[in-house]
C-alpha positions as MATLAB code, in Angstrom:
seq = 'XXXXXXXXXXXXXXXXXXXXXXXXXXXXXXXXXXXXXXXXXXXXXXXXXXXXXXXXXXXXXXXXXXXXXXXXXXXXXXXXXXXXXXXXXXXXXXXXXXXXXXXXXXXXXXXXXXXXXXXXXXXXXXXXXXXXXXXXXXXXXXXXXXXXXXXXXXXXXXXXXXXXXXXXXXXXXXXXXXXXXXXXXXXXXXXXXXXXXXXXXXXXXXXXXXXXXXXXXXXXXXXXXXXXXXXXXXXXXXXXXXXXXXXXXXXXXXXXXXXXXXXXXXXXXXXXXXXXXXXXXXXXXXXXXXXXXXXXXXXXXXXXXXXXXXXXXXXXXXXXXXXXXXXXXXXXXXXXXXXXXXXXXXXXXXXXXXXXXXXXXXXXXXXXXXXXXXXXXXXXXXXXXXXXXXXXXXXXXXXXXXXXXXXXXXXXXXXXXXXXXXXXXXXXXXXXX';
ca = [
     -13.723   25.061    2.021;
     -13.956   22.818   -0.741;
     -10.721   20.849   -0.907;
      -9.546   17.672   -3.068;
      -6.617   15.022   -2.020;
      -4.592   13.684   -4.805;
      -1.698   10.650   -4.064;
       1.079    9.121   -6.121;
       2.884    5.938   -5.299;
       3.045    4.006   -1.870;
      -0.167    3.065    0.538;
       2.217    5.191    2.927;
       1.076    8.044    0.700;
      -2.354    6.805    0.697;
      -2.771    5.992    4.571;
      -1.479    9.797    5.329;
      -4.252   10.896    2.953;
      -7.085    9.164    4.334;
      -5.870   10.894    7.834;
      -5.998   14.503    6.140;
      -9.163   13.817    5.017;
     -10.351   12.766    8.608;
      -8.531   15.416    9.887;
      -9.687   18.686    6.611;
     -13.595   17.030    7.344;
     -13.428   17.378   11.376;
     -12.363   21.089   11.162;
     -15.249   21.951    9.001;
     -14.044   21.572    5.202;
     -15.431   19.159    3.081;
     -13.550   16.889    0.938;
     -14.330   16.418   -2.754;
     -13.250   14.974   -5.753;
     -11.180   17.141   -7.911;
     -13.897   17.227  -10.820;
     -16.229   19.173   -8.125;
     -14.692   22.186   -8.074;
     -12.465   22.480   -5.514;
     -11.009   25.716   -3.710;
      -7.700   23.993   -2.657;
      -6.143   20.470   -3.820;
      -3.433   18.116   -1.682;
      -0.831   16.062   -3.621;
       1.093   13.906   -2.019;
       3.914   13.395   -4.521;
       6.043   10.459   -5.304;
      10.026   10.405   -5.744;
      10.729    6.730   -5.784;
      12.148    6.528   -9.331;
      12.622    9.339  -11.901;
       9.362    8.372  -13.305;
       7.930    9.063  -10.293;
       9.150   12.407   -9.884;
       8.493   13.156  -13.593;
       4.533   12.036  -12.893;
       4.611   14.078  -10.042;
       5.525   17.485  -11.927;
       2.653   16.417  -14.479;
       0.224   15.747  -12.599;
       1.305   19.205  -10.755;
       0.703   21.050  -14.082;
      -2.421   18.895  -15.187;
      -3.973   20.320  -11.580;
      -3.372   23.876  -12.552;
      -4.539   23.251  -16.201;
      -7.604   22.084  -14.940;
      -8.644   24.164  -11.582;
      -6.464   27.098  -11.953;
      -8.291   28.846   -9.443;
      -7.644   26.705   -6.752;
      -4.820   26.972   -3.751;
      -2.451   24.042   -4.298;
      -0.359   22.502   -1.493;
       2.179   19.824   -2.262;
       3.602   17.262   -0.110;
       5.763   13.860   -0.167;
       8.829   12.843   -1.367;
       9.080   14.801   -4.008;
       8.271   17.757   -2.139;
      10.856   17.018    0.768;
      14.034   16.406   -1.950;
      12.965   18.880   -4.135;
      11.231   21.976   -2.475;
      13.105   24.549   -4.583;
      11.872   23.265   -8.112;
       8.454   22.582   -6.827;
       7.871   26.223   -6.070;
       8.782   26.907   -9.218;
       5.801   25.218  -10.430;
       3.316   27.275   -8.998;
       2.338   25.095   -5.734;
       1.142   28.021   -2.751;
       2.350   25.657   -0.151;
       5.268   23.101    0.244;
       4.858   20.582    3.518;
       7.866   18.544    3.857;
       7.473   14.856    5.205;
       8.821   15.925    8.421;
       5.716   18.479    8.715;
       2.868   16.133    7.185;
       1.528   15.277   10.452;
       1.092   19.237   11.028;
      -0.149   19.694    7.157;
      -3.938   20.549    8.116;
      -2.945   22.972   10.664;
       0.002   24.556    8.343;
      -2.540   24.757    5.879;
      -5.252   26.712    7.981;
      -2.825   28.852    9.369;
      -0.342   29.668    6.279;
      -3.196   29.454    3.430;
      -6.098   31.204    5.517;
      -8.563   28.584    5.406;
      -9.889   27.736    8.326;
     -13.580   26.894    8.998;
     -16.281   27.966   11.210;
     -16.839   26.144   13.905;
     -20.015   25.144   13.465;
     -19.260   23.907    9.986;
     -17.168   21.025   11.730;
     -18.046   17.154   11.427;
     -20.518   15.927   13.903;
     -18.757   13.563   16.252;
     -21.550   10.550   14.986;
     -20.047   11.562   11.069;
     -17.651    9.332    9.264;
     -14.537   11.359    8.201;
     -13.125    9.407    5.587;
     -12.418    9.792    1.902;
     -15.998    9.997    0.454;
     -15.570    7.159   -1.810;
     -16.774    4.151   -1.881;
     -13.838    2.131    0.774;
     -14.107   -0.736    3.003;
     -10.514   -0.477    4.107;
      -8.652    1.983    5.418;
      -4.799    2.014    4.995;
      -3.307    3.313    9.060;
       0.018    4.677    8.820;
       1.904    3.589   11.999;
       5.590    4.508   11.503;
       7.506    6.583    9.041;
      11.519    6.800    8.382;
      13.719    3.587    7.808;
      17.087    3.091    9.330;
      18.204    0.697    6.407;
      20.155    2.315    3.437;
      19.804    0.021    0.418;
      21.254    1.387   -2.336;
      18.856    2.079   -4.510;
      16.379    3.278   -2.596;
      15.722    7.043   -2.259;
      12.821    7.045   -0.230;
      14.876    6.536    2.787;
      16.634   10.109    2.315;
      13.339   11.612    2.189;
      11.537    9.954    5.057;
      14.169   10.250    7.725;
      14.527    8.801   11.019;
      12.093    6.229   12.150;
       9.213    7.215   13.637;
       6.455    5.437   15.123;
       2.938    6.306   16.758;
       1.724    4.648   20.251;
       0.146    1.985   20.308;
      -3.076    3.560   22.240;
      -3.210    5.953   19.385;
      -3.545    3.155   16.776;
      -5.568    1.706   18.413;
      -8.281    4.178   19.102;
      -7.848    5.023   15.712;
      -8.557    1.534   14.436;
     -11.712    1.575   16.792;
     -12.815    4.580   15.791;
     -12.759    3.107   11.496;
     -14.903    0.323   12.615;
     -17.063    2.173   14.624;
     -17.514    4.049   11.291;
     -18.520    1.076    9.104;
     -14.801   -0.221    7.925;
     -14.081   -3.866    8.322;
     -10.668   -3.789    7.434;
      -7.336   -2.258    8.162;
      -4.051   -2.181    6.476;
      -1.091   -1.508    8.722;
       1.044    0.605    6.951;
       4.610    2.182    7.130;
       7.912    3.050    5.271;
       9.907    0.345    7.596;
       6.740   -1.485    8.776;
       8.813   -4.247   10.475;
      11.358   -1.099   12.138;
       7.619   -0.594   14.198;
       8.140    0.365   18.020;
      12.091    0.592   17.876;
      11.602    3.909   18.780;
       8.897    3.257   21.741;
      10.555   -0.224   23.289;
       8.280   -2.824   21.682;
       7.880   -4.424   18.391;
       5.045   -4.883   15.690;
       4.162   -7.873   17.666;
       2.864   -5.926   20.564;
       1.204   -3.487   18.203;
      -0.817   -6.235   16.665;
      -2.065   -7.921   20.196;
      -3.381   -4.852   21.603;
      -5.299   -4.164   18.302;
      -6.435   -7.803   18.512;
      -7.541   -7.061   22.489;
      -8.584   -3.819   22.108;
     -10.841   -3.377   18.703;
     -13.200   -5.493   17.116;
     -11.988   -4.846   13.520;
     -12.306   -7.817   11.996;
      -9.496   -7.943    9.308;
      -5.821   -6.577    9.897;
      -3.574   -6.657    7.195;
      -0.042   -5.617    6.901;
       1.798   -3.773    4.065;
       5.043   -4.331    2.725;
       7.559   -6.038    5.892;
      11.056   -6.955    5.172;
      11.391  -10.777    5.592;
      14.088  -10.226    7.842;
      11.669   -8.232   10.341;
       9.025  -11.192   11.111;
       9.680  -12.725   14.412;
       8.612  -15.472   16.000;
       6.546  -13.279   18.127;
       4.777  -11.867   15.173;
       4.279  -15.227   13.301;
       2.413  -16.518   15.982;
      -0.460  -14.082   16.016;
      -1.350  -15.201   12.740;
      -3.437  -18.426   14.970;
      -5.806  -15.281   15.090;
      -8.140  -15.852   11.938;
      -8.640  -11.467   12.321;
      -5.062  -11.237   11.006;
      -5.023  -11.870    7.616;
      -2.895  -14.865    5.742;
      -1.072  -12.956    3.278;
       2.077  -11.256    3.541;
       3.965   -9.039    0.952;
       7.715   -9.630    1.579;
      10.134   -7.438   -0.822;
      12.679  -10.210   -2.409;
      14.133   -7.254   -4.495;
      16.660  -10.403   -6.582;
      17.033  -14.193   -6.289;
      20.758  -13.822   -6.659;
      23.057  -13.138   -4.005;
      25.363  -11.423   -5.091;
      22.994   -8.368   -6.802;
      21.331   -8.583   -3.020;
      25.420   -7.451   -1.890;
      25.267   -4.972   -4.034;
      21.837   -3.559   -3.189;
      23.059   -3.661    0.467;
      19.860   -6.408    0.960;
      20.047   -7.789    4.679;
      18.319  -11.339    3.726;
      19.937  -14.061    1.678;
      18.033  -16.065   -0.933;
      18.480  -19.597    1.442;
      17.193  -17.454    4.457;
      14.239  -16.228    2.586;
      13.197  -19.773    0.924;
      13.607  -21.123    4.266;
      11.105  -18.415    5.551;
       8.337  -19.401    2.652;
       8.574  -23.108    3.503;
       8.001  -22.271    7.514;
       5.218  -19.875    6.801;
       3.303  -21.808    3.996;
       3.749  -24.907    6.419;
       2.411  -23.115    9.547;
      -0.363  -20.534    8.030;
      -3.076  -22.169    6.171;
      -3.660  -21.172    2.438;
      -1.162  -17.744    2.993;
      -0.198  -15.864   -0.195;
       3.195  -14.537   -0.179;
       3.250  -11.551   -2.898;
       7.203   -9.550   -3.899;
       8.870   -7.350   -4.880;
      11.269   -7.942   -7.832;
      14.213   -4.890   -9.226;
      14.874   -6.262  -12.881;
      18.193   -5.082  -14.038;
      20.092   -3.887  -11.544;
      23.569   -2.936  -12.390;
      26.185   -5.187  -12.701;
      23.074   -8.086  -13.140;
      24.996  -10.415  -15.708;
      22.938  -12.581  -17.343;
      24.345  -16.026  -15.463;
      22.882  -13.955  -12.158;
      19.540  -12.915  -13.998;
      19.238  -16.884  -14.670;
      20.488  -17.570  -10.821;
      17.657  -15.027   -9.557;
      14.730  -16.382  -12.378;
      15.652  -19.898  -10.754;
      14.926  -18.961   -7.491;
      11.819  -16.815   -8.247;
      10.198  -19.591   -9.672;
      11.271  -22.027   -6.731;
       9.322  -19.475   -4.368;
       6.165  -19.845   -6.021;
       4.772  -16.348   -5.456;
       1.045  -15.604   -5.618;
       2.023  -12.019   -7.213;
       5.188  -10.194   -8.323;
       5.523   -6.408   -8.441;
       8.489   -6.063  -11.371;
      10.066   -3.012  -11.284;
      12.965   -2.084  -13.926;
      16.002   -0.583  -12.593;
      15.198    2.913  -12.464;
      18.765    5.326  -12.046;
      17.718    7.538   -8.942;
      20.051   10.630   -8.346;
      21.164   10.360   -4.835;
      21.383    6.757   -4.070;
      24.726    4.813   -4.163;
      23.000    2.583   -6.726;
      23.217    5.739   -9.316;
      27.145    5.585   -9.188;
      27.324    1.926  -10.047;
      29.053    0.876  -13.121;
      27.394   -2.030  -14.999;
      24.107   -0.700  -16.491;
      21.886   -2.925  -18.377;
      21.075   -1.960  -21.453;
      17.324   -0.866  -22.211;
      16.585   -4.028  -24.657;
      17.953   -6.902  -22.411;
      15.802   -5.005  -19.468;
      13.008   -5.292  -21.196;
      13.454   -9.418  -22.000;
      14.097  -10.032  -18.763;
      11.084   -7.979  -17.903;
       9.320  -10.417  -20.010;
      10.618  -13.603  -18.902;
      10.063  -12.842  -15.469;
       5.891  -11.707  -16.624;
       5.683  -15.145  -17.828;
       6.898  -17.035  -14.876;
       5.170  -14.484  -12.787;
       1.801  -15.455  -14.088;
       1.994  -19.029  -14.241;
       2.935  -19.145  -10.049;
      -0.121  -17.015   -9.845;
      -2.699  -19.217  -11.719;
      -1.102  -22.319  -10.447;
      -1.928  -20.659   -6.610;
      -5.757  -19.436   -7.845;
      -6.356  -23.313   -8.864;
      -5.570  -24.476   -5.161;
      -8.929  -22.237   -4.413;
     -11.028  -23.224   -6.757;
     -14.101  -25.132   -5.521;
     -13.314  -23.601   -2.000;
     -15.523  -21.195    0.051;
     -13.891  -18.068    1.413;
     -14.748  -14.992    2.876;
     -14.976  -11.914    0.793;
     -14.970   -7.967    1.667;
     -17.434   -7.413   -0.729;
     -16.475   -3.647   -2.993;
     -18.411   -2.174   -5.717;
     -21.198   -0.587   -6.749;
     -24.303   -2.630   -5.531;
     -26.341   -1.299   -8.502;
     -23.442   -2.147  -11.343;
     -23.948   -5.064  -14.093;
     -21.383   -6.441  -12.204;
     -17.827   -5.895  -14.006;
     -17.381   -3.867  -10.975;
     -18.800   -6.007   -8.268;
     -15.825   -7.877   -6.766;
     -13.769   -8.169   -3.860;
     -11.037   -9.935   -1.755;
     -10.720  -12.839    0.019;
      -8.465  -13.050    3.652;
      -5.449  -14.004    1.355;
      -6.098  -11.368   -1.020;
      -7.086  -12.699   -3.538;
      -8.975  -10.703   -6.236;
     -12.569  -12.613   -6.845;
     -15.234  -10.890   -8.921;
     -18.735  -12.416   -8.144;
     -21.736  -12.669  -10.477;
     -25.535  -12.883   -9.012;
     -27.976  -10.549   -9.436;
     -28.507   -7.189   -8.152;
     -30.093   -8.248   -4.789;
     -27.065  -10.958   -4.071;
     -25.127   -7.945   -4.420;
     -24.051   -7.092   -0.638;
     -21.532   -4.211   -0.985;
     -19.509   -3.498    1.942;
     -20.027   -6.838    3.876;
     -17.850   -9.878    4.441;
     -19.914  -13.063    3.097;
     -18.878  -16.358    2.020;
     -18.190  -17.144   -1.694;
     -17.595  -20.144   -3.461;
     -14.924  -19.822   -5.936;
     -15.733  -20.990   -9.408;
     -12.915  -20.526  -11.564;
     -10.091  -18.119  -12.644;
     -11.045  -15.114  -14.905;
      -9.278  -15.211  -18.101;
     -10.531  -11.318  -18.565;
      -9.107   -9.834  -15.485;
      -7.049  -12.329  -14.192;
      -8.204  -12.752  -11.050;
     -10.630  -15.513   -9.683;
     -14.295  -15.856  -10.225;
     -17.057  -16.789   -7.500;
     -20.463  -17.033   -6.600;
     -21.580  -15.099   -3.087;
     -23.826  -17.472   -0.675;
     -27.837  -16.864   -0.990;
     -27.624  -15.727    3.065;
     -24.783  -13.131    3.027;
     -23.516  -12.202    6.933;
     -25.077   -9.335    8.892;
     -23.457   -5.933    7.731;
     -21.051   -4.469   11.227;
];
């Protein structure tokens, strides 16, 4: 069977796609894009703001506008807090988050679909997404005990959850095996890893250092009050990437009391300081809520202050989105749609000048690069990152071109185009793995 896998939202989403398609491609389907025709398409929906739930009803009706002969099966957050309304839209099959680890065998058995046998992926066959990837996103735990309060996502995960280590990590060795160099570490509470199994992320992260010979391991989004010393150590390892994306949510105290936040701003500055002292040329990306009710504008100015002080490589800025459900929606205080939108602004500006004044420390510097692309391109697509992920589109000609290899780069300059850095791959890239 012909079937296509469509995400919104988190790499959560994304890392629990890549294992459907491993797992839709070893019991015989194949896995296309959703301009090939397919007989049955996957969304994994998104509920995180109301934007997100309105994208994932359109893109719901944009499927069935545009392969209205194919099964659909929905899945995600939207899916697990609204199952009655998404029936309503037409979807054959509703998998709640609770079930996704089941969804391939729920879908054989409920939709009819299962595959011959001898239609199956050959155990020598890559099973992942058939797109052009050098990463792969591994989902490790799901569910977060935390409650902030304006987070939804929490309600719809559940209880944490977390896989063995020994599954990870044959999992891991099985990606490399299959040509991927590097791994993102993924999860709803990625720091919340192991409380569930009686060790930590820490222990997770030595036995994929002992164990596989991936060479880059990245984490996703950990809240800075979940990094141990334990875990901080292993970044002596140069296999574990320097770069670390650490959810700040406010630089103002008393809108991180109100969003039920479990770090103050002096615990989290002191945090940068230890890590940028201790792990050589790390980037230290956020997450920034702009808005949030009750923000006056003598906190906005409190929390722009300390942004700025933190010196960011990247900021994710997210308005204040009212979710129905969280304790956040009841607040009293709500900032009006104009001021929201110059803050928004303000913090764009200050956003981008901490990121070019990090690029600059890099120019003139060599650095490894996971080279993506297409090989074959002019180039605007040729481009790649480096271990602190940092966004570097190379020039050369067609033959420097060495897609899907690490190789050392020189760094030229800062794009003004794209915003990310420029650089120029070594004449004698490494050996592909």
């Amino acid at each position: 069977m012909r079937i296509a896998l469509q995400t919104l939202g988190c790499r959560v989403n994304e890392a629990e796609l890549e294992q459907w398609s491993r797992e839709f491609r070893a019991a015989g389907h194949q896995v296309v894009p959703t301009s090939a025709d397919p007989e049955l398409v996957v969304l994994n929906s998104c509920a995180v703001t109301q934007e997100a739930v309105r994208k994932s009803r359109g893109l719901l009706r944009r499927i069935h506008r545009e392969q209205p002969a194919a099964k659909l099966v929905l899945s995600g957050c939207y899916a697990t807090l609204n199952p009655s309304e998404a029936e309503t839209l037409g979807v054959d099959l509703v998998v709640a988050n609770t079930e996704k680890e089941r969804l391939v065998e729920l879908v054989e058995r409920q939709l009819n679909t299962a595959a011959m046998p001898a239609m199956a992926t050959h155990p020598d066959q890559s099973s992942l997404l058939p797109y052009n990837r050098q990463r792969a996103f591994v989902k490790v735990q799901d569910g977060c005990r935390y409650r902030c309060t304006f987070c939804i996502v929490t309600v719809a995960r559940g209880a944490e959850r977390s896989r063995p280590a020994e599954e990870l990590t044959e999992e891991i060795a099985a990606l490399h095996e299959h040509g991927i160099d590097e791994v993102v570490l993924t999860g709803v509470h990625l720091g919340g890893y192991g409380s569930d199994l009686g060790y930590g992320l820490d222990a997770l992260v030595r036995a994929i250092l002992n164990q596989t010979a991936i060479r880059r391991i990245r984490f996703g989004s950990i809240e800075p009050w979940d990094l141990p010393d334990s875990l901080l150590d292993l970044f002596g390892d140069p296999r574990l990437m320097p770069h670390l994306h650490l959810p700040l949510q406010s630089g103002c105290d008393a809108t991180l009391r109100r969003m039920a936040r479990r770090c103050q701003t002096r615990d989290y500055r002191k945090l940068i300081e230890r890590l940028s002292a201790t792990v050589p040329d790390i980037n230290i990306t956020t997450d920034i809520i702009v808005g949030f009710p009750g923000e006056t504008d003598r906190e906005w100015q409190e929390s722009l202050s300390v942004i700025r002080a933190c010196g960011f490589g990247y900021i994710h800025i997210f308005p204040y989105s009212r979710r129905e459900g969280t304790k956040a929606a009841n607040f009293a205080g709500t900032i009006d749609g104009a001021t929201q939108r110059s803050r928004c602004h303000a913090l764009r500006n200050a956003a981008e000048q901490m990121r070019r004044n990090f690029q600059r420390r890099f120019v003139g510097r060599r650095m490894e690069v996971l080279v993506e692309g297409d090989a074959t391109s002019d180039g605007e697509n040729w481009s790649g990152y480096t271990p602190n992920y940092l966004r570097v589109r190379l020039d050369g000609t067609p033959a420097e071109r060495p897609t899907n290899r690490i190789v050392p780069v020189e760094l030229t300059g800062v794009d003004p185009a794209s915003g990310g850095m420029l650089g120029h791959p070594s004449p004698v890239p490494e050996t592909a793995v």
